[in-house]
C-alpha beads as a LAMMPS data file, in Angstrom:
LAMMPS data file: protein, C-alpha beads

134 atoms
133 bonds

1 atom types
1 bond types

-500.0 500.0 xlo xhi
-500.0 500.0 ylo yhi
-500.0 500.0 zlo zhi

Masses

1 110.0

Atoms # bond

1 1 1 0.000 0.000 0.000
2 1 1 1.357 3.668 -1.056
3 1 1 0.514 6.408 1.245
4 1 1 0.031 9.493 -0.457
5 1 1 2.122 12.904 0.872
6 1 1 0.232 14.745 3.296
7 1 1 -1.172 18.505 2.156
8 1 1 -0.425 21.424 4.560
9 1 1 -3.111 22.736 5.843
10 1 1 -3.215 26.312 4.422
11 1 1 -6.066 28.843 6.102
12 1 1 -6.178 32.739 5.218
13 1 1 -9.259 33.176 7.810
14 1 1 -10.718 31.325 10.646
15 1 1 -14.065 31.217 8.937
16 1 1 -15.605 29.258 11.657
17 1 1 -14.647 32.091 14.498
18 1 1 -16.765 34.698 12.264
19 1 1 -19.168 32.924 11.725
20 1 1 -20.015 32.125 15.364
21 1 1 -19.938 36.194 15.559
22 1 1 -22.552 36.553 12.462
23 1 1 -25.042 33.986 13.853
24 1 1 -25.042 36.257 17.381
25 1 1 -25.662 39.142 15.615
26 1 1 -27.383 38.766 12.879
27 1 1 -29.419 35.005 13.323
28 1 1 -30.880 35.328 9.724
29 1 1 -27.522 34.756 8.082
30 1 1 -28.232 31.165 8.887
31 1 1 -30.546 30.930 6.335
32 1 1 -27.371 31.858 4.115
33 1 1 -24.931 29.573 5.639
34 1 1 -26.361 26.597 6.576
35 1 1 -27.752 25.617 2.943
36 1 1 -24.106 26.159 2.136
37 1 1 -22.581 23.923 4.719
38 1 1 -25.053 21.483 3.946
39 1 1 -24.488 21.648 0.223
40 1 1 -20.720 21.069 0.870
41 1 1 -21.357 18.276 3.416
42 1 1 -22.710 16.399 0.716
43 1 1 -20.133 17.040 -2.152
44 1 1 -17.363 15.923 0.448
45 1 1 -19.303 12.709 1.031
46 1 1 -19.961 12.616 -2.589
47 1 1 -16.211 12.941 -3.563
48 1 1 -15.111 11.081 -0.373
49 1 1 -13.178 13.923 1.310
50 1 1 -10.758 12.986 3.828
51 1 1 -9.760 16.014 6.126
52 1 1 -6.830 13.639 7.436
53 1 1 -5.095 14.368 4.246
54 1 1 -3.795 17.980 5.642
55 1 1 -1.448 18.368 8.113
56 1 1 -2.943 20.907 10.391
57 1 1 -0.982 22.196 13.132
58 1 1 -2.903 23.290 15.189
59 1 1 -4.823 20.630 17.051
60 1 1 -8.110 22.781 17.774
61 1 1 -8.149 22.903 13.607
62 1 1 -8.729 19.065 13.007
63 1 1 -11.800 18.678 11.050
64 1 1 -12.311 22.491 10.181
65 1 1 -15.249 22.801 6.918
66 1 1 -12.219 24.706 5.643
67 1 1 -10.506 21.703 4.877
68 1 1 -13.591 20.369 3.417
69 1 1 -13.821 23.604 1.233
70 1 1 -9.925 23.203 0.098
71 1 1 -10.076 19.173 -0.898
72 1 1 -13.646 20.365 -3.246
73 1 1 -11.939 23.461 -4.882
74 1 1 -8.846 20.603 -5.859
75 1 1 -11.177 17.465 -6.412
76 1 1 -14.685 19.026 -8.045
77 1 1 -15.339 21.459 -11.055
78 1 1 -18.717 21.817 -9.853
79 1 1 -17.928 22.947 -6.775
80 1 1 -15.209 25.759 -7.985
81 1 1 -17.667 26.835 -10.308
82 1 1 -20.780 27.397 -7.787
83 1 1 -17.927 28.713 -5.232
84 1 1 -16.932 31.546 -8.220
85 1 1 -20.552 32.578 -7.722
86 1 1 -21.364 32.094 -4.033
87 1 1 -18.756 33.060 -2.509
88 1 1 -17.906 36.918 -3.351
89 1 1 -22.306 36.308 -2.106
90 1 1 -21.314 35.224 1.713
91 1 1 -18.140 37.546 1.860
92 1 1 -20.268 40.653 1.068
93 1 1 -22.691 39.643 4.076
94 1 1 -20.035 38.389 6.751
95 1 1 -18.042 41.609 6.099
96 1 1 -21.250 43.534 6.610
97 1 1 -21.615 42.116 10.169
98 1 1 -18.306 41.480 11.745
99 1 1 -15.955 44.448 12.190
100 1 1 -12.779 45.463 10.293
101 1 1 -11.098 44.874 13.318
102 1 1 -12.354 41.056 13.653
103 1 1 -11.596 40.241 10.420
104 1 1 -8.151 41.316 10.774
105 1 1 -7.913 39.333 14.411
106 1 1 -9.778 35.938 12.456
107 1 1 -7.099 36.389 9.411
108 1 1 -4.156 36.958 12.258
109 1 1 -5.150 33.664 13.829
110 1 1 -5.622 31.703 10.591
111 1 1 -2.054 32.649 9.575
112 1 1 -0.368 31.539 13.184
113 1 1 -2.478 28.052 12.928
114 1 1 -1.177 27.782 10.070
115 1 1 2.144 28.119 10.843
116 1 1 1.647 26.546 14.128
117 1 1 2.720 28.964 15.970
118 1 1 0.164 29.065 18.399
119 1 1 0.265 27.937 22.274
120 1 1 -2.991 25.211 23.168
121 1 1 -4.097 28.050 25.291
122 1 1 -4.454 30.427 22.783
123 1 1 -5.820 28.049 20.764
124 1 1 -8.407 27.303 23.122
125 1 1 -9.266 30.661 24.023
126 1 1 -9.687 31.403 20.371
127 1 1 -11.935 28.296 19.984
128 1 1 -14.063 28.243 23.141
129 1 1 -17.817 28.254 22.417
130 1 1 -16.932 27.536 18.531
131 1 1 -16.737 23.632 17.865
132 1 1 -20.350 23.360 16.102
133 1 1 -19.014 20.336 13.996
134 1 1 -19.063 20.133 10.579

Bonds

1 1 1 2
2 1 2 3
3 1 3 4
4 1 4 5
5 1 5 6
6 1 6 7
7 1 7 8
8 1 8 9
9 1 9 10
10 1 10 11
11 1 11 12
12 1 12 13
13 1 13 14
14 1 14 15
15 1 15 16
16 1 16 17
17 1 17 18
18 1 18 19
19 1 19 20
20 1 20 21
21 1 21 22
22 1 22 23
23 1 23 24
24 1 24 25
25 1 25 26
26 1 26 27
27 1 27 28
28 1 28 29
29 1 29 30
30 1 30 31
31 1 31 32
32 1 32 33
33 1 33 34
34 1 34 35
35 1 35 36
36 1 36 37
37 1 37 38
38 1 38 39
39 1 39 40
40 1 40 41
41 1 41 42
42 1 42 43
43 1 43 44
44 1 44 45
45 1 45 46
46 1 46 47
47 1 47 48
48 1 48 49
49 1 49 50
50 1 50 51
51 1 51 52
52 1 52 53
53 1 53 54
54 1 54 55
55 1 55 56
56 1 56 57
57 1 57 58
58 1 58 59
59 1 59 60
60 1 60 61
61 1 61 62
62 1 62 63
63 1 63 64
64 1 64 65
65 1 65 66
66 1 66 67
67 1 67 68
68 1 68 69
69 1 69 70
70 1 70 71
71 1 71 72
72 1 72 73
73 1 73 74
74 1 74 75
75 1 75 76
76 1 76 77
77 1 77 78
78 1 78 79
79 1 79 80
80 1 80 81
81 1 81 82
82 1 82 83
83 1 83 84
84 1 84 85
85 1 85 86
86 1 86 87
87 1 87 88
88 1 88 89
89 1 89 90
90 1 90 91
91 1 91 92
92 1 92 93
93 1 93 94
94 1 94 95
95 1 95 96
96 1 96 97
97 1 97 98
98 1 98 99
99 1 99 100
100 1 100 101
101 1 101 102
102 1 102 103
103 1 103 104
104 1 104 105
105 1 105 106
106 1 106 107
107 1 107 108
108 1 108 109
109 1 109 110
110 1 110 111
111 1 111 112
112 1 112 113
113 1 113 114
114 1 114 115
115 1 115 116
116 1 116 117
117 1 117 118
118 1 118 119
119 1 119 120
120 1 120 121
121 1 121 122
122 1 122 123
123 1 123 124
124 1 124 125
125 1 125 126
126 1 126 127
127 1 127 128
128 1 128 129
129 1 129 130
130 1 130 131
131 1 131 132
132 1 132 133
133 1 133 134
């Protein structure tokens, strides 16, 4: 049996982290998001995404949709073609509700996860309350 490389686990914003912020203030953006997770739930099942194929390190990051998101835009042209469309759709809306100021702290984290650069306490503060599952 061959084992493939692993990928590194690349993340420009901690999606999930914004999110969490967006459903507090603004519940209906649910109605945006959750047909989206849902949708790329399937595809992942559908093109049998393993999130074990990224090195993440950071623990806290194991099983992160953005891996899920990542694996589709490499394995699926129907998924990189409805993300060309729907995404630019959920950017304009997040940005809308979160601050300048927590997008630059959610794109600071990302980068240090990343990297790994991050202590398991920060990594925990950052991710207390978050872990909805994917």
């Amino acid at each position: 049996m061959i084992s493939e490389a692993k990928k590194n686990a690349v993340c420009n914003s901690c999606t999930l982290k914004l999110v969490a912020i967006a459903y507090r203030r603004a519940p209906c953006f649910r109605l945006l998001r959750e047909p989206l997770k849902l949708s790329m739930r399937f595809l992942a099942r559908a093109y049998r995404v393993n999130t074990r194929e990224y090195v993440v390190r950071t623990p806290a990051c194991y099983d992160c949709i953005r891996f899920y998101k990542v694996a589709l835009k490499e394995k699926s042209a129907i998924f990189r073609w409805l993300h060309r469309w729907i995404n630019p759709v959920f950017d304009y809306f997040i940005e809308r509700i979160v601050t300048g100021e927590e997008l630059h702290q959610a794109k600071s984290y990302a980068q240090a996860a990343s990297m790994g650069s991050l202590s398991e306490k920060e990594a925990e503060d950052w991710m207390r309350g978050l872990k909805t599952g994917f």
